[in-house]
SEMARDO-312212 format. One record per atom (N, C-alpha, C, O, CB): residue in one letter; residue number from 0; y negated, x, z. Coordinates in steps of 0.05 Angstrom, whole numbers. Each point is the difference from the previous one (the first is absolute). Glycine has a CB too. Layout:
<atoms>
+------+-----+--------+--------+--------+
: rest :  nr :  north :   east :     up :
+------+-----+--------+--------+--------+
:    a : NUM :      Y :      X :      Z :
...
+------+-----+--------+--------+--------+
</atoms>
This chain:
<atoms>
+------+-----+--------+--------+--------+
: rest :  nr :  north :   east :     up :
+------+-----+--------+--------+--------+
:    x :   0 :  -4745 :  -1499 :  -1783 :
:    x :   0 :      4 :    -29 :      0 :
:    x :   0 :    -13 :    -11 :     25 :
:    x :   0 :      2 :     15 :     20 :
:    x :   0 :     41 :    -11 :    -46 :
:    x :   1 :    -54 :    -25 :     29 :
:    x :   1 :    -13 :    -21 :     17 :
:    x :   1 :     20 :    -10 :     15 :
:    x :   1 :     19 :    -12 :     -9 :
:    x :   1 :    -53 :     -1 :    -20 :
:    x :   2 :     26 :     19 :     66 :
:    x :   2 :     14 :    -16 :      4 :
:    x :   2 :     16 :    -32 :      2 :
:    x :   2 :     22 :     -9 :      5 :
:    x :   2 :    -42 :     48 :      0 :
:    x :   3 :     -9 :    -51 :    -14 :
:    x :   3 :      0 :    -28 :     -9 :
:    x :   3 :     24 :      2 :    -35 :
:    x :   3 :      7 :    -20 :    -12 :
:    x :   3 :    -72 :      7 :     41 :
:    x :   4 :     68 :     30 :    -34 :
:    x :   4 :     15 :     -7 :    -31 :
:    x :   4 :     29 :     11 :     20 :
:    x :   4 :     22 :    -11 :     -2 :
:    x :   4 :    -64 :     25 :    -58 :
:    x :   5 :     38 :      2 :     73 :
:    x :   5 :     36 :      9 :     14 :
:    x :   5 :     17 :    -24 :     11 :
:    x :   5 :     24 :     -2 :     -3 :
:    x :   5 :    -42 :     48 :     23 :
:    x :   6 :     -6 :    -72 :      0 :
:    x :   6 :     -3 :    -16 :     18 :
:    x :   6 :     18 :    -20 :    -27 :
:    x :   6 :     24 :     -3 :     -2 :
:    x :   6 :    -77 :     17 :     43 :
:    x :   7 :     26 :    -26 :    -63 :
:    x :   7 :     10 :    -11 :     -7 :
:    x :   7 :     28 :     -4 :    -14 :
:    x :   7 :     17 :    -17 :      4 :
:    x :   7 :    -57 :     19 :      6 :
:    x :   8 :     40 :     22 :    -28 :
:    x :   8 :     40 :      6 :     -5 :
:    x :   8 :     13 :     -5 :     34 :
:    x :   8 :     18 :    -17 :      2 :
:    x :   8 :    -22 :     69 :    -50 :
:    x :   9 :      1 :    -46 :     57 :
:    x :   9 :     27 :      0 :     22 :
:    x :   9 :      0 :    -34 :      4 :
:    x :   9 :     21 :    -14 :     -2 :
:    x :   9 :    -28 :     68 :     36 :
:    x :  10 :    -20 :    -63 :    -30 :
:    x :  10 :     -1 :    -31 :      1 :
:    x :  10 :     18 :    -19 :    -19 :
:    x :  10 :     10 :    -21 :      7 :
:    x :  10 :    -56 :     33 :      7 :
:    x :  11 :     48 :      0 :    -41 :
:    x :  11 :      7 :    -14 :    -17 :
:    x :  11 :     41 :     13 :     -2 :
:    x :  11 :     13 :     -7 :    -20 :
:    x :  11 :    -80 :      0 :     -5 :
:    x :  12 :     76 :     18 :     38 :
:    x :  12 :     21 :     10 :     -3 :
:    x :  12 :      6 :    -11 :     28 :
:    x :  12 :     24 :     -8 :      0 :
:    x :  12 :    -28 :     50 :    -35 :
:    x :  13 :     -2 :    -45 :     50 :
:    x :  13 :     -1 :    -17 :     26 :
:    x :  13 :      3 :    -31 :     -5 :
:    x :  13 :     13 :    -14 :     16 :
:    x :  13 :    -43 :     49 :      6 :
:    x :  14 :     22 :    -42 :    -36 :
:    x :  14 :      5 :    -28 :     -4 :
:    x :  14 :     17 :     -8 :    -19 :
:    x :  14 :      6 :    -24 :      0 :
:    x :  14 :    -44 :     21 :     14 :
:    x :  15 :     47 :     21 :    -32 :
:    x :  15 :     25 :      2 :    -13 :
:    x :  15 :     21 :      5 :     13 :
:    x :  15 :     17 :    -17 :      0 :
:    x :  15 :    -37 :     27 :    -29 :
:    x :  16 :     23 :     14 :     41 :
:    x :  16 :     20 :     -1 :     19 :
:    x :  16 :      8 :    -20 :     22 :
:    x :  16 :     23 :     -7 :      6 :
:    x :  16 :    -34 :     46 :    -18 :
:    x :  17 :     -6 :    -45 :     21 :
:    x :  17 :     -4 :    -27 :     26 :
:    x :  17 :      4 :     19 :     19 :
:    x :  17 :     22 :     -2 :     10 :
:    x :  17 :     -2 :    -49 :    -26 :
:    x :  18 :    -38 :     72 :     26 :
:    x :  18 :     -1 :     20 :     18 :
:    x :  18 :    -22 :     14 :     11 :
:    x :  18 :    -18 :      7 :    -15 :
:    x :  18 :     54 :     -6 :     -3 :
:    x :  19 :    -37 :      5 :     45 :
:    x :  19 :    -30 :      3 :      8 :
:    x :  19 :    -18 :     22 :    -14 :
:    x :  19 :     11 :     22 :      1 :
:    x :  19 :      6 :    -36 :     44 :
:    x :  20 :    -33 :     14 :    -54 :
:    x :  20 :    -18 :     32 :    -11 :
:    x :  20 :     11 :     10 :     18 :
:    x :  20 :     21 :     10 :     -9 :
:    x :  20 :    -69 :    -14 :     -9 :
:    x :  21 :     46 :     10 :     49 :
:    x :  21 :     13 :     28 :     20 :
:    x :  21 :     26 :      7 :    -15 :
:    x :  21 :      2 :     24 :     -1 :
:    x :  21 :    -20 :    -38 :     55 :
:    x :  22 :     36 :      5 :    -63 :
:    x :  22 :     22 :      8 :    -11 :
:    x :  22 :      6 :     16 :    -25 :
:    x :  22 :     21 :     10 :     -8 :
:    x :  22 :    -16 :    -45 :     33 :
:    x :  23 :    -31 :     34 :    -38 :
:    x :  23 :      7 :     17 :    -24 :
:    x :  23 :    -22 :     22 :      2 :
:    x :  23 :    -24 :      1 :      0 :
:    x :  23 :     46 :    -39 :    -31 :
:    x :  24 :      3 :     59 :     35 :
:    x :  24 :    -17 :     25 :      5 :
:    x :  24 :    -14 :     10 :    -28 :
:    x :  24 :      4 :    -15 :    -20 :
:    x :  24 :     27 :     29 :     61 :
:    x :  25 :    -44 :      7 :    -44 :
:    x :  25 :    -23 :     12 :    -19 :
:    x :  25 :     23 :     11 :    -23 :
:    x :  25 :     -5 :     -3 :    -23 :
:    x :  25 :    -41 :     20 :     64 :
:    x :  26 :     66 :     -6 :    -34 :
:    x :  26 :     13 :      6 :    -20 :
:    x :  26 :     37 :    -17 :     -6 :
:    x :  26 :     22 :      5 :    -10 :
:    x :  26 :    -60 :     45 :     20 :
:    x :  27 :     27 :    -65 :      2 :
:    x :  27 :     20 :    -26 :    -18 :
:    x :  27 :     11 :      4 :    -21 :
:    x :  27 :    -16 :     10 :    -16 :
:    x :  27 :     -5 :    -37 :     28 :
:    x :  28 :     47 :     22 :    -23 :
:    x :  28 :     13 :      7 :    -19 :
:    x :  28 :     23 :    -23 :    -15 :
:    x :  28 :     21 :     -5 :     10 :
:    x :  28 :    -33 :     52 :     16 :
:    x :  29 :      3 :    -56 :    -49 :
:    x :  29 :     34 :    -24 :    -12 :
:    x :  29 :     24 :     14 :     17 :
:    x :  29 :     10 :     23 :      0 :
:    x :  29 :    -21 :    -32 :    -64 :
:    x :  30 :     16 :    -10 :     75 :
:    x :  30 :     27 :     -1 :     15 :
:    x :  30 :     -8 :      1 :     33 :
:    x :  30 :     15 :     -9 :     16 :
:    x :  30 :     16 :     35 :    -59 :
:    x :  31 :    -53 :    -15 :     51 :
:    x :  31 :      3 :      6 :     27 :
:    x :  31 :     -2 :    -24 :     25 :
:    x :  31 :     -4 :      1 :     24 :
:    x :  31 :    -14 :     43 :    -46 :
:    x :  32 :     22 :    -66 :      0 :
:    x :  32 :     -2 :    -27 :     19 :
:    x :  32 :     14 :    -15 :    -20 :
:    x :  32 :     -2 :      6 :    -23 :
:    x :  32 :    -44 :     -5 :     53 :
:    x :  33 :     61 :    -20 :    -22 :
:    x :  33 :     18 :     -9 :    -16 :
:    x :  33 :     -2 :    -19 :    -17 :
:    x :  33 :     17 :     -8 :    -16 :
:    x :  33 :      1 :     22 :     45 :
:    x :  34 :    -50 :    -24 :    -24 :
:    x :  34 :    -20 :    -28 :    -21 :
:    x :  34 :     -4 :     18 :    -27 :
:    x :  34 :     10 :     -8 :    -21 :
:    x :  34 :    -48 :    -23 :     64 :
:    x :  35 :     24 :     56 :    -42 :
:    x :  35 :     -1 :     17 :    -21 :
:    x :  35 :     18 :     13 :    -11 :
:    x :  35 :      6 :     23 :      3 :
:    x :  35 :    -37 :    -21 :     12 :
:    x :  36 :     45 :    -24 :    -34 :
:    x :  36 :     24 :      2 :    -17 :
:    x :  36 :    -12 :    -12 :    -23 :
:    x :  36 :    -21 :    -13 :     -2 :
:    x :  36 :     61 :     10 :     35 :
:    x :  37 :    -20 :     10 :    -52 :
:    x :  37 :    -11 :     -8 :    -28 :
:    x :  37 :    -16 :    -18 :     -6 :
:    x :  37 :    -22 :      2 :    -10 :
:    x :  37 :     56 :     10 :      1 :
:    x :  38 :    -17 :    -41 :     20 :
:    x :  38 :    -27 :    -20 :     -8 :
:    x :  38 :    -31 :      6 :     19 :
:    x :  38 :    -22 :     -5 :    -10 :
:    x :  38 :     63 :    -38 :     -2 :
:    x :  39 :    -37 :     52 :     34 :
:    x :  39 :    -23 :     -2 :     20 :
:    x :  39 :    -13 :     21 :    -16 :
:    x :  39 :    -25 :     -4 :     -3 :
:    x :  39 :     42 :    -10 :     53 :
:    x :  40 :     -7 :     37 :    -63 :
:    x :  40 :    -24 :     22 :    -17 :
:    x :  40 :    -13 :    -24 :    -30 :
:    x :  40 :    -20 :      2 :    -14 :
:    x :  40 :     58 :     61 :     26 :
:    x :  41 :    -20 :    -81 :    -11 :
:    x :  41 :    -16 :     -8 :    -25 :
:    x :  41 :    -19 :    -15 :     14 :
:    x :  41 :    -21 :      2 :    -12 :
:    x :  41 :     55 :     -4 :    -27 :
:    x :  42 :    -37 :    -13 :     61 :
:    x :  42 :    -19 :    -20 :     11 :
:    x :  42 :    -17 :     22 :      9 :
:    x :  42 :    -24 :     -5 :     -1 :
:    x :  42 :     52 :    -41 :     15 :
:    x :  43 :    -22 :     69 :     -4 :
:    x :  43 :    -32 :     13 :      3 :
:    x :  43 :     -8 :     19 :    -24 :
:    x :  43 :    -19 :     16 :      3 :
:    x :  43 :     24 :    -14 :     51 :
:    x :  44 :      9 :     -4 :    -78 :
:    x :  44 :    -16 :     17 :    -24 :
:    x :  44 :    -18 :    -30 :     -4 :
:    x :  44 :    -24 :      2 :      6 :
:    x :  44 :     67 :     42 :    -38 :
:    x :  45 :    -33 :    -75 :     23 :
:    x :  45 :    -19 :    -14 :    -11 :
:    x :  45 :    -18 :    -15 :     22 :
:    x :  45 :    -13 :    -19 :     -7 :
:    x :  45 :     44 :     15 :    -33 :
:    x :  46 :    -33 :     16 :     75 :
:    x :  46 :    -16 :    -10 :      6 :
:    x :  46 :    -27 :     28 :      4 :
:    x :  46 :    -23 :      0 :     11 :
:    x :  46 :     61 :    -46 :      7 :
:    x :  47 :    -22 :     67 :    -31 :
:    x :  47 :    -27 :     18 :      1 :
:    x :  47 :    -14 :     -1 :    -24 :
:    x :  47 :    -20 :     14 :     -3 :
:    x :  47 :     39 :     19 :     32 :
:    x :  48 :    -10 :    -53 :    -51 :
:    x :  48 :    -13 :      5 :    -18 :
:    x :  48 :    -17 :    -33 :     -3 :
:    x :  48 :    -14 :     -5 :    -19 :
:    x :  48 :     51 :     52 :     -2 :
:    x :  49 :    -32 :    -63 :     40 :
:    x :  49 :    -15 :    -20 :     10 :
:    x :  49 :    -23 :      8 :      7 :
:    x :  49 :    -23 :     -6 :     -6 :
:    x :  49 :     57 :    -14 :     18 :
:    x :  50 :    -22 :     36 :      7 :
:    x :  50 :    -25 :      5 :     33 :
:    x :  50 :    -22 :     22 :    -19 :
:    x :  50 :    -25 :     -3 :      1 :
:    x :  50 :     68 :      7 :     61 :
:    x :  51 :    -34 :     12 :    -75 :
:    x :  51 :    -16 :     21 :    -19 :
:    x :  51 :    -11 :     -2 :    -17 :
:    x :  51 :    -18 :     15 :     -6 :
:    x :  51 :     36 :      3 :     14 :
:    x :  52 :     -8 :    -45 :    -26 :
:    x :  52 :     -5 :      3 :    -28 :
:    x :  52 :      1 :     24 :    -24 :
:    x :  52 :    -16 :     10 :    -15 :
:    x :  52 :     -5 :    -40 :     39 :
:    x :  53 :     51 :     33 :    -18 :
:    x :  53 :     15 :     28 :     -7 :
:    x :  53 :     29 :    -11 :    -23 :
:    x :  53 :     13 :    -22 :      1 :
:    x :  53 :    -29 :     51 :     58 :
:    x :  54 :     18 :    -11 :    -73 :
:    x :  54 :     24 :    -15 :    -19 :
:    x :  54 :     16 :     32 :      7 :
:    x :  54 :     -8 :     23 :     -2 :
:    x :  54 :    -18 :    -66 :    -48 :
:    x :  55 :     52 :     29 :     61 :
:    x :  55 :     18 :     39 :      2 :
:    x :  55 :     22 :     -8 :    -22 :
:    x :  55 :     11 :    -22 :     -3 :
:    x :  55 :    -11 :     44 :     65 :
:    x :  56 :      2 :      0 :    -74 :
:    x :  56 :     15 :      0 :    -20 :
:    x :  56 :     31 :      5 :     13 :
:    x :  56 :      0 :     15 :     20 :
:    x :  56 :    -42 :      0 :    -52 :
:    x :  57 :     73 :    -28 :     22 :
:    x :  57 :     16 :     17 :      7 :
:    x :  57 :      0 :     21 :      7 :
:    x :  57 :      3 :      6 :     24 :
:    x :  57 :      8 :    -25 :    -42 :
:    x :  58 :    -18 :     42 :     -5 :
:    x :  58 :     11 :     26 :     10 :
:    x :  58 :     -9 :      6 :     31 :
:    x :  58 :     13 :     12 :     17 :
:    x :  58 :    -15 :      6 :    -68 :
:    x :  59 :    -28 :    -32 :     55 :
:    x :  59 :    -26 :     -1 :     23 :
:    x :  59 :     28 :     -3 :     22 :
:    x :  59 :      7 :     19 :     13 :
:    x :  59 :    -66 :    -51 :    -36 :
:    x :  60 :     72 :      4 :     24 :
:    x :  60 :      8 :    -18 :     24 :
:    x :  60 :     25 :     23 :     12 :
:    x :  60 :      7 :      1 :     24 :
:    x :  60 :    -19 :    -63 :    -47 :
:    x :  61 :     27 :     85 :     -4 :
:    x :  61 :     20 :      0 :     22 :
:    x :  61 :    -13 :     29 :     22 :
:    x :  61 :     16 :      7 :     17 :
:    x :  61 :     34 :    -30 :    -55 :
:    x :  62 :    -73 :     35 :     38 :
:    x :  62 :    -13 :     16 :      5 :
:    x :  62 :    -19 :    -18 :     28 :
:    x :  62 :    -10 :     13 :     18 :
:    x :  62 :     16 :     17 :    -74 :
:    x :  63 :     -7 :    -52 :     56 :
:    x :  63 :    -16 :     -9 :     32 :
:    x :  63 :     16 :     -8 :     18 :
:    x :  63 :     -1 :    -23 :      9 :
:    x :  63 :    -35 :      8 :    -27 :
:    x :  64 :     57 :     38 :     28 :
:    x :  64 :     20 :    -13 :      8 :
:    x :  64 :      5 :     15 :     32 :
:    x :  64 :     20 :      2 :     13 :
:    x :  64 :     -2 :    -15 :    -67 :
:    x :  65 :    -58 :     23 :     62 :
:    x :  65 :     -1 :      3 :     31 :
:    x :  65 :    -35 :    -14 :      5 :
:    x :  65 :    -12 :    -12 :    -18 :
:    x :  65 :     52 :     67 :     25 :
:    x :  66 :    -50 :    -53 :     16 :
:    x :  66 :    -24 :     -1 :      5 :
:    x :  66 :    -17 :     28 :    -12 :
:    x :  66 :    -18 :     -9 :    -15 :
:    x :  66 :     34 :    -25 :     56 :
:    x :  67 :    -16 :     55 :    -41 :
:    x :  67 :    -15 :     15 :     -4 :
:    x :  67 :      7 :      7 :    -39 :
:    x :  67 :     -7 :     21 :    -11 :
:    x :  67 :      5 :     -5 :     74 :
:    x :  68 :     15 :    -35 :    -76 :
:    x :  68 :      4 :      3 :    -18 :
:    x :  68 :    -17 :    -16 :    -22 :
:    x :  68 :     -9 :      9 :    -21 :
:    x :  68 :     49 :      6 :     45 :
:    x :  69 :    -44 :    -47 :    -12 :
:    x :  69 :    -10 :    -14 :      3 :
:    x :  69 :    -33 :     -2 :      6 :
:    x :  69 :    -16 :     -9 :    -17 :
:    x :  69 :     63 :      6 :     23 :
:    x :  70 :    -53 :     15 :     21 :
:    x :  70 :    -23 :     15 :     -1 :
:    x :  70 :    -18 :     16 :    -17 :
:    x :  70 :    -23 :     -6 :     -6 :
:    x :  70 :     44 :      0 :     35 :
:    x :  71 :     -8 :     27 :    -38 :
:    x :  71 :      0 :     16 :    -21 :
:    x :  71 :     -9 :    -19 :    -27 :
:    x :  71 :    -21 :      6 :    -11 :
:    x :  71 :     60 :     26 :     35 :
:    x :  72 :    -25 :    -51 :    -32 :
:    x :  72 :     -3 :    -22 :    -27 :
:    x :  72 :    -25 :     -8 :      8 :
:    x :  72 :    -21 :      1 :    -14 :
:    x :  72 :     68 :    -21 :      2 :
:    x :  73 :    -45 :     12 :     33 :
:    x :  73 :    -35 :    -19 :      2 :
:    x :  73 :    -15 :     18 :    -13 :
:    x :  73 :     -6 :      0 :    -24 :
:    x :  73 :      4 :    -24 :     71 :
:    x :  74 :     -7 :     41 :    -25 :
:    x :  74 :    -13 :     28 :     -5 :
:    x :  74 :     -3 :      5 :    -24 :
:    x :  74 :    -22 :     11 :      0 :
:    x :  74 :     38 :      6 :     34 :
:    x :  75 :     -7 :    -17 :    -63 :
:    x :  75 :      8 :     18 :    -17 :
:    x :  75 :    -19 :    -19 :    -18 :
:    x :  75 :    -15 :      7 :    -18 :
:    x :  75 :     67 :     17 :     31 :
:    x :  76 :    -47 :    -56 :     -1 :
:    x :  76 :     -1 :    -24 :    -21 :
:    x :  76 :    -33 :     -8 :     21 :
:    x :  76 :     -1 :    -22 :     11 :
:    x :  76 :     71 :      0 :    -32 :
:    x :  77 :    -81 :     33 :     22 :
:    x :  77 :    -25 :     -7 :     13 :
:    x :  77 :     -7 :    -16 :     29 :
:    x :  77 :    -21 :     -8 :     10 :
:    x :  77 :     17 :      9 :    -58 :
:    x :  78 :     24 :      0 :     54 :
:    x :  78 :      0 :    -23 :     32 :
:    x :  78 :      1 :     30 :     20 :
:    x :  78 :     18 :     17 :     -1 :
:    x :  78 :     21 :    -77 :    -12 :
:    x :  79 :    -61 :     62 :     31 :
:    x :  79 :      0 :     18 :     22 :
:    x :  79 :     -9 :    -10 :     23 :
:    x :  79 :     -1 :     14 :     20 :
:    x :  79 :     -3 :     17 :    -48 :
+------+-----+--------+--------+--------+
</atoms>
């Protein structure tokens, strides 16, 4: 993965959260900050599929539920 595609996910989970990029480390995880709770996982499944032009299916959403998991999806779905 590019660091410009790592950059940008953290950017975009950063501005969801309302928290600095330095704060979310590389392997970030649902729950390990207290914005990334249920609704905050749904505002960053439909803003990755904004920023990507990506459609995640349920079964997809309850499976992106760290950064390197997430990562991994880009990756898989052609964004590197």
């Amino acid at each position: 993965m590019s660091d410009d595609l790592h950059l940008q996910v953290k950017n975009i989970l950063a501005g969801i959260f309302q928290v600095p990029v330095e704060d979310l480390s590389d392997d970030l995880t649902f729950g390990d900050i207290p914005q990334w709770d249920s609704m905050g996982h749904m505002d960053v499944i439909m803003s990755l599929e904004e920023n990507f032009g990506i459609q995640v299916t349920a079964e997809t959403i309850v499976g992106l539920t760290s950064l390197p998991a997430i990562y991994g999806y880009l990756e898989q779905n052609g964004h590197d």
